[in-house]
C-alpha positions in Angstrom: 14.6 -34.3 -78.9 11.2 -32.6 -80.9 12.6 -30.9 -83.8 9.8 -28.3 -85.4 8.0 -29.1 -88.5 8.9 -27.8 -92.2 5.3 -26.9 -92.3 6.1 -24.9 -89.2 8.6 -23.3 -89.8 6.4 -22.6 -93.6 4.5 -21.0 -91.2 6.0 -18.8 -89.3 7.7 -17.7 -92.5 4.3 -16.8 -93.9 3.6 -14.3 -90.5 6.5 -12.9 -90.7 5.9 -12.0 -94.2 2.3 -11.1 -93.8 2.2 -9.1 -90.2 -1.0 -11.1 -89.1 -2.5 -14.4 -88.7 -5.7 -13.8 -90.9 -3.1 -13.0 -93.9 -0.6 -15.7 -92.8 -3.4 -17.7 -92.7 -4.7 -17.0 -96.2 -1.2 -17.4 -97.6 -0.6 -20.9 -96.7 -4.7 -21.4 -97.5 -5.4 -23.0 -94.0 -7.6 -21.9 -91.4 -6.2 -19.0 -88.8 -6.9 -21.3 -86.2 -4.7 -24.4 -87.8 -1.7 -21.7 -87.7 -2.1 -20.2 -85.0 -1.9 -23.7 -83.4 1.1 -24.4 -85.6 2.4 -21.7 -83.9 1.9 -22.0 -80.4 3.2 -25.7 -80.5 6.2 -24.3 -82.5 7.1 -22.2 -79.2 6.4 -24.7 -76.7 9.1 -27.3 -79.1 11.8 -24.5 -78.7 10.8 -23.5 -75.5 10.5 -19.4 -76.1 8.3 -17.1 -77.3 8.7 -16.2 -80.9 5.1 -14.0 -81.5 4.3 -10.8 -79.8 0.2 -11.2 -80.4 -1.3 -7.5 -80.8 -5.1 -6.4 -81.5 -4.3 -5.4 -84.9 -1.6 -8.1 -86.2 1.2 -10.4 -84.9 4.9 -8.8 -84.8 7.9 -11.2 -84.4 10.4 -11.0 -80.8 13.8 -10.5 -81.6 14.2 -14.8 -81.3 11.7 -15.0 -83.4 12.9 -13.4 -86.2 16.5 -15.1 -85.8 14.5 -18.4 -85.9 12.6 -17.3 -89.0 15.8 -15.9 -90.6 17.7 -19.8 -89.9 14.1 -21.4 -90.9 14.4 -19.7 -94.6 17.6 -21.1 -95.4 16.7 -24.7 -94.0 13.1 -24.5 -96.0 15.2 -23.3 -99.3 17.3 -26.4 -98.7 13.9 -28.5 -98.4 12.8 -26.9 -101.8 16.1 -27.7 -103.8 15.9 -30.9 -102.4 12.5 -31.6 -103.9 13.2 -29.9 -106.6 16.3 -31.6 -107.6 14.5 -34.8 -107.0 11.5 -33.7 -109.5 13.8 -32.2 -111.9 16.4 -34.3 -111.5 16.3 -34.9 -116.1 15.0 -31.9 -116.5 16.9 -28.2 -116.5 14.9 -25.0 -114.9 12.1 -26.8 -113.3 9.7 -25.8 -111.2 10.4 -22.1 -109.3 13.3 -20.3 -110.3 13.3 -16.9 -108.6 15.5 -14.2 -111.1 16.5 -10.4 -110.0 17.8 -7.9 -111.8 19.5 -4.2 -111.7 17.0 -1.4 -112.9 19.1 -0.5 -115.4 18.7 -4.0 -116.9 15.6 -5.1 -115.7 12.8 -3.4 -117.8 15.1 -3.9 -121.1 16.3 -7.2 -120.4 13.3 -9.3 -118.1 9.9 -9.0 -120.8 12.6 -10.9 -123.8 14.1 -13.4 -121.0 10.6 -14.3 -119.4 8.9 -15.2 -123.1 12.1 -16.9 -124.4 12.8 -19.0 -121.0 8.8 -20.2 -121.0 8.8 -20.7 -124.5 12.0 -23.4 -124.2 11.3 -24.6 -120.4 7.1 -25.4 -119.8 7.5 -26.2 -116.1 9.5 -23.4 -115.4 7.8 -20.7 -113.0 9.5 -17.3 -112.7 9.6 -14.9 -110.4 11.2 -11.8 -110.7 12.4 -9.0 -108.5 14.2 -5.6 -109.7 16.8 -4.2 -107.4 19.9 -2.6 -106.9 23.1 -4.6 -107.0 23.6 -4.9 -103.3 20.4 -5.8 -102.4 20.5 -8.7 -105.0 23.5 -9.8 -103.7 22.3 -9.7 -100.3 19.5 -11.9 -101.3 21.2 -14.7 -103.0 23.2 -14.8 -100.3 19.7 -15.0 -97.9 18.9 -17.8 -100.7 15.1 -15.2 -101.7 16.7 -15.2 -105.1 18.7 -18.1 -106.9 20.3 -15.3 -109.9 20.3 -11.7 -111.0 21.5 -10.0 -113.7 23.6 -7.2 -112.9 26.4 -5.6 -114.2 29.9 -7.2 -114.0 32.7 -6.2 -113.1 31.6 -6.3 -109.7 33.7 -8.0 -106.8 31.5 -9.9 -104.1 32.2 -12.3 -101.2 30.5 -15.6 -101.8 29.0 -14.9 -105.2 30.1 -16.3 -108.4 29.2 -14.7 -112.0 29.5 -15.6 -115.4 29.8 -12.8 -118.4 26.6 -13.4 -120.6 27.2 -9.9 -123.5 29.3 -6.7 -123.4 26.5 -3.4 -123.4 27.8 -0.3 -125.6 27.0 3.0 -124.0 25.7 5.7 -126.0 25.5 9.6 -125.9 22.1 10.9 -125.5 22.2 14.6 -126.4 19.4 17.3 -126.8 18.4 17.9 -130.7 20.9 20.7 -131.9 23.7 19.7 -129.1 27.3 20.3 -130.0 28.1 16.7 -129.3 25.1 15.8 -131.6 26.0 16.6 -134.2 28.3 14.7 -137.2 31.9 13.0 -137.3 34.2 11.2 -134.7 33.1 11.2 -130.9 35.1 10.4 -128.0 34.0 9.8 -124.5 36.5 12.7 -123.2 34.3 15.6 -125.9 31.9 15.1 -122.9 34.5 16.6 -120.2 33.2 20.2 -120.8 29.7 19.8 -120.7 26.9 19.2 -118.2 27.2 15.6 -117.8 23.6 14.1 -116.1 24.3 11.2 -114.3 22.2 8.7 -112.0 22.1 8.9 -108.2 24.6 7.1 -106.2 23.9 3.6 -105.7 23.5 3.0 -109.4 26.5 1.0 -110.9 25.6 2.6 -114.1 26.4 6.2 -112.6 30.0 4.5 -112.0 30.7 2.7 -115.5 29.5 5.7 -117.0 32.0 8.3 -115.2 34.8 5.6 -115.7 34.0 5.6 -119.0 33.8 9.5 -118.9 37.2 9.4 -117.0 35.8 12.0 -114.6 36.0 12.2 -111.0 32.5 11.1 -108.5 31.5 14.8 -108.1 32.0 17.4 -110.4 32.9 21.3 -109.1 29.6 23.3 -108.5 27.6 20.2 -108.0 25.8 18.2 -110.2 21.8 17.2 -111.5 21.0 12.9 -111.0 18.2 11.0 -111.5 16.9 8.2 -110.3 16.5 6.2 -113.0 16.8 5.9 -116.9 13.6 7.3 -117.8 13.9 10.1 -115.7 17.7 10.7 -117.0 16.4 10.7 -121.0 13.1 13.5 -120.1 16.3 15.7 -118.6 18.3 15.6 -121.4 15.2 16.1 -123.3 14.8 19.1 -121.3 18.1 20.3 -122.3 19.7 20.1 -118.9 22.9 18.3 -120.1 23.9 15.3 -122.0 24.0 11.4 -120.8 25.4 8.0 -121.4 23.0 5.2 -121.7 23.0 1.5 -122.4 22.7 0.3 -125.9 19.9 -2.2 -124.6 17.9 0.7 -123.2 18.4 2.6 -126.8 17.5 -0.9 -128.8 14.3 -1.2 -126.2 13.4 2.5 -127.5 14.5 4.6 -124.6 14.4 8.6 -126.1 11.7 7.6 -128.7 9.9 10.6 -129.8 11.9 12.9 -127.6 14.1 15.5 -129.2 17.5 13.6 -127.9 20.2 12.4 -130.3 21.7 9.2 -129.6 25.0 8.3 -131.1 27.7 5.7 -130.7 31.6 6.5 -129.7 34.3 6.0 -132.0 35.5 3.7 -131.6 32.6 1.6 -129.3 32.3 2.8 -125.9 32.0 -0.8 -123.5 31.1 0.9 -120.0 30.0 -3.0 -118.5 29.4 -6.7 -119.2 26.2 -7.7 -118.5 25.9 -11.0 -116.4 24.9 -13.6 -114.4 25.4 -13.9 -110.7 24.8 -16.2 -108.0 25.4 -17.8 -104.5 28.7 -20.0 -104.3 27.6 -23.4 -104.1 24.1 -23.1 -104.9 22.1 -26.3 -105.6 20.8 -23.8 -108.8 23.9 -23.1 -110.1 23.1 -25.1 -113.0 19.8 -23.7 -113.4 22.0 -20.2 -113.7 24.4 -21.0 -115.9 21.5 -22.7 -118.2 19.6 -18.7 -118.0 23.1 -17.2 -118.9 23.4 -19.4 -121.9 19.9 -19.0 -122.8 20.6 -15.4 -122.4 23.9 -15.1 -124.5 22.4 -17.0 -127.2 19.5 -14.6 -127.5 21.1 -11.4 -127.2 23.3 -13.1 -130.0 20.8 -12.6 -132.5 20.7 -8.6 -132.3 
């Protein structure tokens, strides 16, 4: 039996990602002709048809994309393999691809990319920002080997490890009620207009738990699709919010007119953490970035 090439299956993966044989080609920097070739005798091996060729790019057949789908996992085998071989003394070498939830992500990533290059110089990151789900769904696919996300968070197949506990705030339009001086308490928030983010945002769930108040509220409510856009409402004096302490400490609401104040006593909405897939060949590698992670958010 003729079993297809690693570099064939490289390329495939490359025109399935790219949509056309020019870009394929420039991808895996070889000729369009070499691939294309690489191709063709990649069909004839498995005996169907895994390209439909069209005038203006290349679109997989529903065989080929099951092949491509089984050729990712067995060419993320072939790269831990060489990788564990290469870095064998050596922690975080070579690529180590990292998600994160948006909520994390643009607070969390710029300190974790410095600090991890600064202790691991053959380390090459690559980061994605997405919503839980999606980064589950991906280190299960094996197009990420970790993500930060918010814990707790119950998933099939996925392992995580607490790395620090994140403190939410109130964020509340200069002169608010809740603004102002003494003792605050999540429930002070029931009576007022409480801006949340969309669904699919785990934060919009820690934060009505927190809140203790049900999903929808009556007569409807405003969301946002992300933190930015939640601290501009508030600062527009369409309600009051909880955010993360790491957005606040990253300057989130800086020279807005929002007041942001702690809960007495500390309001812990989520842990933040590190995921990934059960029995991962990186697992190490992940529990090294969650380390690395816990001792630097130490230091606040």
């Amino acid at each position: 039996m003729i079993l297809p090439s690693l570099r064939q299956l490289q390329f495939l993966d490359a025109l399935a990602r790219e949509g056309s044989f020019s870009r394929a080609a420039e991808s895996m920097h070889v000729t369009q002709p070499t691939l294309s070739t690489a191709i063709r005798e990649l069909e004839g091996i498995l005996d169907v048809q895994l390209v439909e060729r069209e005038a203006r790019g290349a679109t997989l057949t529903a065989t080929g994309q099951e092949v491509v789908n089984r050729a990712r996992a067995l060419l993320s085998d072939a790269e831990d393999l060489v990788l564990a071989a290469k870095g064998a003394s050596e922690p975080l070498f070579g690529t180590f691809r990292l998600g994160a939830i948006p909520t994390i992500a643009p607070f969390v990533l710029p300190r974790v990319l410095k600090h991890l290059k600064s202790n691991y110089p053959n380390l090459t990151l690559y980061l994605r920002e997405e919503q839980t789900a999606r980064l589950l769904d991906d280190l299960r696919a094996r197009r990420l080997d970790a993500a930060l996300i918010a814990l707790p968070y119950e998933a099939v197949g996925i392992e995580t490890v607490s790395v620090f506990e994140d403190e939410f705030l109130l964020a509340a339009p200069k002169g608010h009620p809740l603004g102002k001086e003494g003792r605050l308490k999540p429930e002070d928030l029931a009576p007022h207009d409480v801006l949340l983010l969309e669904d699919g945002h785990c934060l919009r769930d820690h934060a009505l738990s927190v809140c203790k108040m049900p999903s929808v509220r009556d007569g409807g409510e405003v969301s946002a699709t992300s933190l930015h856009t939640l601290i501009q409402m508030v600062d527009g004096g369409l309600g009051v919010s909880l955010i993360p302490r790491i957005a606040a400490d990253s300057g989130l609401g800086n020279g807005l007119e929002v007041s942001i104040r702690p809960f007495s006593p500390p309001a812990i909405g989520r842990s933040i953490g590190v995921a990934w897939r059960s029995g991962s060949s990186r697992e190490e590698d992940a529990r090294i970035v969650a380390a690395e992670l816990k001792t630097l958010f130490a230091k606040n």
